[in-house]
C-alpha positions as CSV (number, residue, x, y, z in Angstrom):
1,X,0.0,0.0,0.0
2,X,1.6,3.6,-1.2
3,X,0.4,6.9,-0.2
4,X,1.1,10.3,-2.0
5,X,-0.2,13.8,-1.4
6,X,-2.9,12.6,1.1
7,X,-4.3,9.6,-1.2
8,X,-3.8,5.9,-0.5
9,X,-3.5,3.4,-2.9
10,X,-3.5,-0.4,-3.1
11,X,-0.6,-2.3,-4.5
12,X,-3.3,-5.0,-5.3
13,X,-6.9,-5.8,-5.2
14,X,-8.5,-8.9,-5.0
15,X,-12.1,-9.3,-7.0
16,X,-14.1,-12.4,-6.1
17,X,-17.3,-12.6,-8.0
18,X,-18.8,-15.0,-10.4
19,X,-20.0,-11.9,-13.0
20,X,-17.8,-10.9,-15.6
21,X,-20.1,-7.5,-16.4
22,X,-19.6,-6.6,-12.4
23,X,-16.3,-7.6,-12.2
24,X,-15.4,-4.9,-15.5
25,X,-17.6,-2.6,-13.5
26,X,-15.5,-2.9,-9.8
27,X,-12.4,-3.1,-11.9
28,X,-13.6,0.1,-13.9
29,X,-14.1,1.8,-10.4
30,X,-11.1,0.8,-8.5
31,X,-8.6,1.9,-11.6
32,X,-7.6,4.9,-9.3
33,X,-7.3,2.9,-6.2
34,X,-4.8,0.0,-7.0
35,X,-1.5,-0.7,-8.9
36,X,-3.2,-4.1,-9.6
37,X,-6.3,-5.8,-9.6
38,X,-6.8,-9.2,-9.5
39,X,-9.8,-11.7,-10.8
40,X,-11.2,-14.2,-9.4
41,X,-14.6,-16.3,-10.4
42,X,-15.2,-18.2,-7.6
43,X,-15.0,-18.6,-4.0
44,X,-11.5,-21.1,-3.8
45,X,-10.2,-19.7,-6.9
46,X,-10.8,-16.2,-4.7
47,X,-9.0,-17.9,-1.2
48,X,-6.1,-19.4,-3.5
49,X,-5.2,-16.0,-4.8
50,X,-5.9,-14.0,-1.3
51,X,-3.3,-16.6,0.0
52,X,-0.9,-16.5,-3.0
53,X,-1.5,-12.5,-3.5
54,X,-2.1,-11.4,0.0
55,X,-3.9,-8.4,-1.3
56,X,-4.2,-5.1,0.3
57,X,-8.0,-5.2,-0.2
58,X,-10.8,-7.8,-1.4
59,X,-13.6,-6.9,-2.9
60,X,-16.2,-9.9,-2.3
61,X,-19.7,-10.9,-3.9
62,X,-22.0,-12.9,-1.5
63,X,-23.5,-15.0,-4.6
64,X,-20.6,-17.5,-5.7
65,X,-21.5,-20.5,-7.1
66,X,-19.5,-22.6,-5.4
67,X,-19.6,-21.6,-1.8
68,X,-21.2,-19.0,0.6
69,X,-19.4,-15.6,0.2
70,X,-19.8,-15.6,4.2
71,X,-17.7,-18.4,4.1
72,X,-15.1,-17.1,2.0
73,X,-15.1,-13.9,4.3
74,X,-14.9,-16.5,7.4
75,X,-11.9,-18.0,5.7
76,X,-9.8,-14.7,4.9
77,X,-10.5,-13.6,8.4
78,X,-9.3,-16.7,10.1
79,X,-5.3,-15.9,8.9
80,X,-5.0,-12.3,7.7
81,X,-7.0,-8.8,9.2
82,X,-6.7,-7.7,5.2
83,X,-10.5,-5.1,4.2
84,X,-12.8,-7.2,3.0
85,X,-15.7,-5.3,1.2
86,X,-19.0,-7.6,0.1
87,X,-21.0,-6.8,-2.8
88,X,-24.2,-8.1,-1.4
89,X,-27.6,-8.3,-3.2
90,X,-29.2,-8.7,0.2
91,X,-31.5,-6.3,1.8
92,X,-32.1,-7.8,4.9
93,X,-30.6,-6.3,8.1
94,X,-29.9,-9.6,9.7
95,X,-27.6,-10.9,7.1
96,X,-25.8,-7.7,6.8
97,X,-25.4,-7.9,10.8
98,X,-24.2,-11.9,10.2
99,X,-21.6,-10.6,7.2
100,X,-20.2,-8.4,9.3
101,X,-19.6,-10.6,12.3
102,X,-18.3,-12.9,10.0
103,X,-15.6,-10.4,9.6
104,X,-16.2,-8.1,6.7
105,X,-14.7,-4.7,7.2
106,X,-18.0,-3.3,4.9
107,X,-20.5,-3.8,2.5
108,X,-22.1,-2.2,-0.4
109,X,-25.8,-3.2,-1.9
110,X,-26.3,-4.3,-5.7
111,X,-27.2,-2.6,-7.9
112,X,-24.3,-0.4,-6.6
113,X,-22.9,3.2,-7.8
114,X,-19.6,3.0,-8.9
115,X,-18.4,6.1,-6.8
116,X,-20.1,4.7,-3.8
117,X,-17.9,1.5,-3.9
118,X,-14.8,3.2,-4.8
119,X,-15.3,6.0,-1.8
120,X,-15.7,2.5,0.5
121,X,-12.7,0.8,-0.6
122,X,-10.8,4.1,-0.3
123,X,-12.1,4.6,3.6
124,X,-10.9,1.3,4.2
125,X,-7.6,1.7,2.9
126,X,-7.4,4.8,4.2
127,X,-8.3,2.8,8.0
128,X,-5.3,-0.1,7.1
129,X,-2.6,2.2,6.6
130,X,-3.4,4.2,9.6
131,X,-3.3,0.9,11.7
132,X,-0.4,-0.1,10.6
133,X,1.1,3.2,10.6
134,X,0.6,4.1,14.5
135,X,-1.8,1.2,15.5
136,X,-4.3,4.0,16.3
137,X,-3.2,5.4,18.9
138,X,-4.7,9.0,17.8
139,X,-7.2,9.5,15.5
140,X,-8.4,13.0,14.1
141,X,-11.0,13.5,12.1
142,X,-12.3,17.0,11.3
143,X,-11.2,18.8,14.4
144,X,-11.4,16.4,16.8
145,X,-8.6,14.6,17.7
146,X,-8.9,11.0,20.2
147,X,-5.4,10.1,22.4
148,X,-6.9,6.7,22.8
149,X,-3.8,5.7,25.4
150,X,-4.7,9.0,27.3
151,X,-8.4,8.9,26.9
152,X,-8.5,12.4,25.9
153,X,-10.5,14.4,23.6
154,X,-10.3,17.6,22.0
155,X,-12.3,19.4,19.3
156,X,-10.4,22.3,18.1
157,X,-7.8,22.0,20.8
158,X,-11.0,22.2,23.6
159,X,-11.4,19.3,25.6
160,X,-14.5,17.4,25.4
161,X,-15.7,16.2,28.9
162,X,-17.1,12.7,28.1
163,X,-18.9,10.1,30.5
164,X,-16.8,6.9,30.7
165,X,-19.1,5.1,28.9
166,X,-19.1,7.7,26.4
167,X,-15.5,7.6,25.9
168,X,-15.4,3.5,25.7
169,X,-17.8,3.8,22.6
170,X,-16.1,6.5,20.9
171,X,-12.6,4.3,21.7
172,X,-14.7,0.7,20.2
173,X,-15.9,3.0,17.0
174,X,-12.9,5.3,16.3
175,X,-10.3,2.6,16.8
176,X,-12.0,1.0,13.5
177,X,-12.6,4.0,11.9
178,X,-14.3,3.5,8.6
179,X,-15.7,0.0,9.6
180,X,-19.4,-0.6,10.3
181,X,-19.7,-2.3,13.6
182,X,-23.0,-3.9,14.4
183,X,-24.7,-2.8,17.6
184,X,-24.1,-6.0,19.0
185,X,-19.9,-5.8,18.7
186,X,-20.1,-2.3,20.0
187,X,-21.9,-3.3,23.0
188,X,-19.7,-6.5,23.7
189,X,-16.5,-4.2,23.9
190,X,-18.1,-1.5,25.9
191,X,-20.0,-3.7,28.5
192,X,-18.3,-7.1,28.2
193,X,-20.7,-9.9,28.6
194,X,-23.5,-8.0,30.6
195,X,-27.1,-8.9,29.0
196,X,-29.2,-6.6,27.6
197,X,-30.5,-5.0,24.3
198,X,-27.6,-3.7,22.9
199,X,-29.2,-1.2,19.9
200,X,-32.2,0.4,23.5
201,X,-28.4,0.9,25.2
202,X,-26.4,2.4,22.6
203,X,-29.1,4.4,21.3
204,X,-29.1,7.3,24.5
205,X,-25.3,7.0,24.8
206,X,-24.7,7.8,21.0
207,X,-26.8,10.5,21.0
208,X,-25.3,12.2,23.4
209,X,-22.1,11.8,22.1
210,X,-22.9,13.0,19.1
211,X,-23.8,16.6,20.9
212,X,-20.5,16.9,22.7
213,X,-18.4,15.9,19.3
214,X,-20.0,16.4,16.6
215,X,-20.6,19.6,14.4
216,X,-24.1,19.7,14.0
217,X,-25.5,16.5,15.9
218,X,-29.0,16.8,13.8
219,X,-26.8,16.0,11.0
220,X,-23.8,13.9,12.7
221,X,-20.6,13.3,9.9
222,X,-18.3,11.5,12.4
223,X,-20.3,8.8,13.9
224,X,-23.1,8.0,11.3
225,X,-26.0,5.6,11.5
226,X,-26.2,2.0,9.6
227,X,-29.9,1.4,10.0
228,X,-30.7,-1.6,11.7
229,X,-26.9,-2.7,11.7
230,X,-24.8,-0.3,13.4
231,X,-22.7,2.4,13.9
232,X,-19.5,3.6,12.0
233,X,-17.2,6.4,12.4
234,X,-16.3,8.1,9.2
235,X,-13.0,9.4,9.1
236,X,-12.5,12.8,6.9
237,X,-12.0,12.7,2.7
């Protein structure tokens, strides 16, 4: 993965789907993102040349006709932490909560725009390089800035006076920024194994954090809403 004058790009992507037309159209998307994209046309044709490649990114279609895209995704996840995008033709909000616990970094709905799925694949490359860059240890975004190590927050070099609780969902969301966690994975790190409904918890806590960091909290850019799924905090373009 290189980056120059702010943008990040992908040595290689990986393209797992069993459509020639979509696969022209992802490859037609991603020209700006990647050195190299890569082709594959079924599920273990797709995990032979994740392992053989070790891409930077994968781009993966739920519908292969040889195996369960989930369990491709299950597979990748299992030996490398590399973005793993789904091109799903699914609507329903449980299986885009089960892709994601599967392991998928994000997903994008068929029929898709083109400059959707490119701004995707570049937030998640944008999230891998800063990983593996300073393992997250501060993230800014806008003008907010998060010492995760020091549990600090400022907004324009102000501090931000947040509740623990607060602060332990901003740290579960900004630590992945770019990912879509599902309400369920958000409460799990916050609260450990207590019971309870996790999107009734999250809901009052979120909304207060949006006030305290967010610009205009009626119309919240940092931590934005997945619908039935989750939460995901955007980092800036």
């Amino acid at each position: 993965m290189t980056q120059s004058a702010g943008v990040v790009r992908a040595r290689t992507v990986l393209v797992i789907e069993d459509d020639a037309q979509i696969r022209r159209a992802v490859k037609t998307a991603l020209a700006d993102s990647a050195e190299r994209i890569v082709e594959a046309a079924n599920g273990r044709e797709g995990l032979g040349l994740a392992a053989s490649w070790r891409p930077d990114l994968v781009v993966l279609d739920l519908g292969l006709p040889d195996m369960p895209g989930i369990e491709v995704c299950r597979e990748i996840r299992s030996w490398s932490k590399m973005p793993v995008v789904v091109l799903t033709a699914r609507h329903s909000e449980d299986e885009k909560v089960a892709l994601l616990d599967a392991g998928a970094d994000d997903y994008v709905t068929k029929p898709f725009s083109t400059k959707e799925l490119a701004a995707r694949v570049r937030a998640q490359l944008r999230r891998a390089l800063a990983s593996s860059l300073s393992a997250e240890a501060v993230v800014t975004a806008d003008e907010l800035r998060i010492d995760l190590p020091a549990r600090r927050v400022t907004r324009a070099g102000e501090d931000v006076h947040l509740t623990p609780i607060e602060f332990d969902i901003l740290r579960a969301i900004a630590s992945q920024a770019g990912r879509t966690l599902t309400h369920q994975q958000i409460f799990d790190a916050v609260w450990g194994n207590a019971v309870g409904n996790a999107q009734q918890y999250l809901r009052v806590h979120i909304t207060n954090l949006r006030r305290k960091i967010e610009r205009d909290p009626a119309k919240p850019r940092l931590v934005v809403t997945e619908p039935g799924v989750g939460y995901r905090f955007e980092l800036p373009r």
